[in-house]
C-alpha positions in Angstrom: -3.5 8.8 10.3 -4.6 4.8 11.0 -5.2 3.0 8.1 -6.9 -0.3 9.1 -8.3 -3.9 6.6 -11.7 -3.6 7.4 -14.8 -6.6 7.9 -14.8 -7.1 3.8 -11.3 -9.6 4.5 -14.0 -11.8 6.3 -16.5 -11.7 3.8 -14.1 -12.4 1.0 -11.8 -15.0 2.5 -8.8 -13.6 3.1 -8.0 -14.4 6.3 -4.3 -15.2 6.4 -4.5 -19.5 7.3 -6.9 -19.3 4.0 -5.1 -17.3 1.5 -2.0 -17.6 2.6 -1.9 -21.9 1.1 -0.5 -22.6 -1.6 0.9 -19.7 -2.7 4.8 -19.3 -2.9 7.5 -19.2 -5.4 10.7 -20.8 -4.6 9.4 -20.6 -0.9 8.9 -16.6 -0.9 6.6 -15.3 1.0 3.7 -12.8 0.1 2.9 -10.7 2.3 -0.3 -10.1 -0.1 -3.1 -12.0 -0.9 -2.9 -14.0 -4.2 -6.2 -14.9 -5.9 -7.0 -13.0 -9.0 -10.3 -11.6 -8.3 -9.9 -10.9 -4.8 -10.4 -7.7 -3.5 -10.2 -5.6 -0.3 -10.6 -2.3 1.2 -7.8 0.0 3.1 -9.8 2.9 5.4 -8.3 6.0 6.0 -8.8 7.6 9.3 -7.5 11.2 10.5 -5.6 11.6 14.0 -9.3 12.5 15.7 -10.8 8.8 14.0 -12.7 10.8 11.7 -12.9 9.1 8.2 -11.1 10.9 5.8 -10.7 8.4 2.4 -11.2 4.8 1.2 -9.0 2.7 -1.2 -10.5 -0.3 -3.0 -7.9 -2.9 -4.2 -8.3 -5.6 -6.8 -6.0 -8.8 -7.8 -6.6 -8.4 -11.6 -4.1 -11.2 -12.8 -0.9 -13.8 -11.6 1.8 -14.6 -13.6 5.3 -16.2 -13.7 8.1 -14.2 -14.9 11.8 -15.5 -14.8 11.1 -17.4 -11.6 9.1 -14.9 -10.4 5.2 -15.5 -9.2 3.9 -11.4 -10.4 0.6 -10.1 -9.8 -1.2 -6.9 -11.2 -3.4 -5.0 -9.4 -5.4 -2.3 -9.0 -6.6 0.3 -6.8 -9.5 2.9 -6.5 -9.2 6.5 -4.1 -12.6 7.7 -2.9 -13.2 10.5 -0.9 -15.3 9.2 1.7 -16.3 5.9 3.1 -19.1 4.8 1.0 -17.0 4.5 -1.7 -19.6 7.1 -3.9 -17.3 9.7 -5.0 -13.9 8.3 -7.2 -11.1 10.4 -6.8 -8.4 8.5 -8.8 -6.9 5.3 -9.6 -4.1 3.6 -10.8 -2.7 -0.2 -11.6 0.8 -1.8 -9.3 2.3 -4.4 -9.4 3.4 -6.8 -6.3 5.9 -10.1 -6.7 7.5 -12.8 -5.1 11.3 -13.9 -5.8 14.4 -14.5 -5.0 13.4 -15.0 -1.0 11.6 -11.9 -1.0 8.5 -10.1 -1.1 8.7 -7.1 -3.6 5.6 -4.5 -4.3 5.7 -0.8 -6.0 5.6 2.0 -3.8 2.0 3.3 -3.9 0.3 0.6 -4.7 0.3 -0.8 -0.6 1.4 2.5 0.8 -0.8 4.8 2.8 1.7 7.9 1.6 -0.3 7.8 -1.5 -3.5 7.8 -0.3 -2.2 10.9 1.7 -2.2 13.1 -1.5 -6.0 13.2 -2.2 -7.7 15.3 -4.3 -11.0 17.1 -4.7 -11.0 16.3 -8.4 -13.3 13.1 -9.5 -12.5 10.5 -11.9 -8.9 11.7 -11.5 -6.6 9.1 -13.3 -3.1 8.4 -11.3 0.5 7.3 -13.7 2.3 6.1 -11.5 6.0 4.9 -11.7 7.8 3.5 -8.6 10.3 1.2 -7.4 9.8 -2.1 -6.0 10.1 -2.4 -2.3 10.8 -5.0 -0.6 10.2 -7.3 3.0 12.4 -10.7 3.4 10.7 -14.2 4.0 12.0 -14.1 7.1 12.2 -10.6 8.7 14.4 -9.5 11.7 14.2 -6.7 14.3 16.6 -4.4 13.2 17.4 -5.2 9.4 17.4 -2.5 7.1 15.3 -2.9 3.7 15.4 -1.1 0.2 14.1 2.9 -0.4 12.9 3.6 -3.1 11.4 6.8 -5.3 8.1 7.2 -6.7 6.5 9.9 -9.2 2.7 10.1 -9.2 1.6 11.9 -12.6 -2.1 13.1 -11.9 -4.1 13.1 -15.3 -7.5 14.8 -16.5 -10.1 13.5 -18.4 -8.6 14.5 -21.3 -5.1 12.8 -20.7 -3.4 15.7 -19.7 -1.7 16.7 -16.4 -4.0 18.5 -13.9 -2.7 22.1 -13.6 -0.3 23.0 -10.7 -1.0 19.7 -8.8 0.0 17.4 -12.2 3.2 15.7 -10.4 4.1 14.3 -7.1 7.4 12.4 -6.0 8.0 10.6 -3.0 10.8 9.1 -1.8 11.5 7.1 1.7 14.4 6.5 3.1 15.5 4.5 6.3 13.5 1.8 5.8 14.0 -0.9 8.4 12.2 -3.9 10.0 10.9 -2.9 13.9 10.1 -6.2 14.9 6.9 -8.5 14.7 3.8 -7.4 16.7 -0.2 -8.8 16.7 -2.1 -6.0 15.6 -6.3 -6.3 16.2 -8.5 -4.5 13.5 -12.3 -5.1 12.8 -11.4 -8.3 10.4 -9.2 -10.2 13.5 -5.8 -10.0 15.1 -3.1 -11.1 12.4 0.6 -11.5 13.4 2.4 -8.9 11.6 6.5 -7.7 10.6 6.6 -4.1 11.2 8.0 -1.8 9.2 9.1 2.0 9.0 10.4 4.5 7.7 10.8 8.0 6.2 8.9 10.4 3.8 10.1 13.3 1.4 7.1 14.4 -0.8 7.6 16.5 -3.5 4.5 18.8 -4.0 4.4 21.3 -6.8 6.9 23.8 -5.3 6.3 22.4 -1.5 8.5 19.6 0.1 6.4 17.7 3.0 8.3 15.5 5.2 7.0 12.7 7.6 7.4 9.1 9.3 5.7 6.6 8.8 4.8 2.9 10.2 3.4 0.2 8.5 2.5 -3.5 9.5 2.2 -6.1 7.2 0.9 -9.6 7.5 2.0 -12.8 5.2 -1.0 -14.0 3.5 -2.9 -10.5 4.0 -1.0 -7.4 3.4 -0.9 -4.6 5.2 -3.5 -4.8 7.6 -2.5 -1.0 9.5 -0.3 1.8 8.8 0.2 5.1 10.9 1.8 8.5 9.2 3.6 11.8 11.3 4.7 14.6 10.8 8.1 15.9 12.0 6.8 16.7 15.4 5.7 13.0 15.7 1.6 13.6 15.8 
């Protein structure tokens, strides 16, 4: 799967030598953009190109928290491109401290958006750690894991019947190096990033690897997932 920011950045600004101004606490870096009210879009392709999911992210709020810069956000899972047909959401949170960039796993991963559903209007709980990327990344440096458990609610408020709980954890995470990766929005210099998958499905356990680039200003602008064969 490719995962790719698609021409909306353009349209709403967030091209990394705008958003990217401005924007730091105690010198971190976000590898995000930071305007309340911005929003982008995160495509989901299969291994054949073929579209297979859209998620629509939103920067609801930004705050300062014990020397921290915090913003909530929000993201929308929709089956197919034209962002018709809601399959779930959820809210995340992303912040900036201590020299580091810090965001819950889920909110910016594409292992979430992996676990779709046929089910609309699907409402995700999710609880995860914070993951991190350092201000200033280097080829070879090993980052956080972290665990996440994705609680998939009805209508109603209750869990959804044999598919009501998912947990993920990744392990191995380490820095690659820093490459220019070209999308439909521009080329953006990018720290890349991977690591490894354990999903917890019902009764099934589905491993993978995946890669994820990430640009300061932007977010992650592509991401590629494998399974244990590597395709």
């Amino acid at each position: 799967m490719q995962t790719t920011i698609q021409n909306l950045l353009l349209i709403l600004g967030l091209l990394p030598t705008l958003a990217f101004q401005g924007d730091m606490a105690n010198d971190c870096v976000f590898y995000f953009p930071t305007q309340p009210g911005h929003t982008f879009e995160i495509t989901n392709y299969d291994v054949k190109g073929k579209v297979t999911g859209l998620a629509r992210h939103a920067i609801l709020s930004k705050s300062e928290a014990g020397g921290a810069t915090v913003l909530d956000a929000s993201v929308e899972v929709f089956e197919n491109e034209d962002g018709q047909k809601l399959m779930a959401k959820g809210d995340y949170k992303v912040k900036c401290e201590n020299d580091a960039f810090y965001f819950e796993f889920g909110g910016l991963s594409s292992t979430l958006n992996q676990q779709q559903q046929s089910m609309k209007d699907m409402q995700m709980k999710m609880k995860a750690d914070y993951l991190d990327i350092p201000n200033n990344p280097s080829p070879g440096q090993s980052l956080k894991d972290g665990q996440m458990t994705v609680e998939f609610l009805m209508e109603n408020g209750e869990k959804m019947p044999m598919m009501g709980e998912i947990t993920v954890n990744v392990s191995e995470r380490k820095v690659e190096g820093m490459e220019k990766i070209t999308t439909p929005a521009g080329t953006f210099d990018c720290v890349k990033i991977s690591y490894n998958v354990r999903a917890k499905i019902a009764i099934m356990n589905v491993e993978s690897r995946a890669i994820e680039w990430f640009c300061k200003g932007v977010g992650m602008v592509r991401s590629e997932t494998y399974n244990k064969k590597a395709k």
